[in-house]
C-alpha positions, 0 to 999 in steps of 0.5 A, spaced: 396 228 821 403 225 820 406 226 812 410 221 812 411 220 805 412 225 797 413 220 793 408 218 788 406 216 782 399 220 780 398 227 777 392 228 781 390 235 777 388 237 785 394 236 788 400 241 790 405 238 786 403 242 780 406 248 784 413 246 785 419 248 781 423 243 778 428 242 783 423 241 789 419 236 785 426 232 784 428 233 791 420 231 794 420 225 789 424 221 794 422 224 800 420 219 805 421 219 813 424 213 816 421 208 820 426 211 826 423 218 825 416 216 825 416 211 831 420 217 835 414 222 833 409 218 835 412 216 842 412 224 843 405 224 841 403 219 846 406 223 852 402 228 850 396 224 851 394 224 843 390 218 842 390 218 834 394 218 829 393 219 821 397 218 816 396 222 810 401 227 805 400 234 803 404 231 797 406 225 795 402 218 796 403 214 802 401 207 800 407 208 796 412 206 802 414 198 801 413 197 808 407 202 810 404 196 814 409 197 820 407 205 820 399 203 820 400 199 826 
């Protein structure tokens, strides 16, 4: 799994947001990885011979990155 995104736009009573400070929750809201850094981490995972990849967050909605179709390729 690759968390590639903390943004979202849901209070999900589930979720691990509800146990942030203020501040992390302020610094998580605009927490995306780069496209650069996620291309890196999967070239890594390939010579490791991993032949799949999920994208999914701990916190935060990944569908919420403008152009996610480049990261789900």
């Amino acid at each position: 799994m690759i968390h590639i995104s903390s943004v979202c736009s849901l209070k999900c009573p589930t979720c691990a947001y509800q146990f942030l400070s203020k501040e992390k929750l302020k610094e998580y809201a605009t927490t995306k990885m780069t496209f650069t850094e996620f291309t890196s981490i999967v070239d890594k995972a390939v010579e490791f011979g991993i032949d799949s990849i999920n994208l999914t967050s701990i916190i935060g909605e990944p569908l919420q990155i403008p152009d996610f179709e480049k990261y789900a390729r």
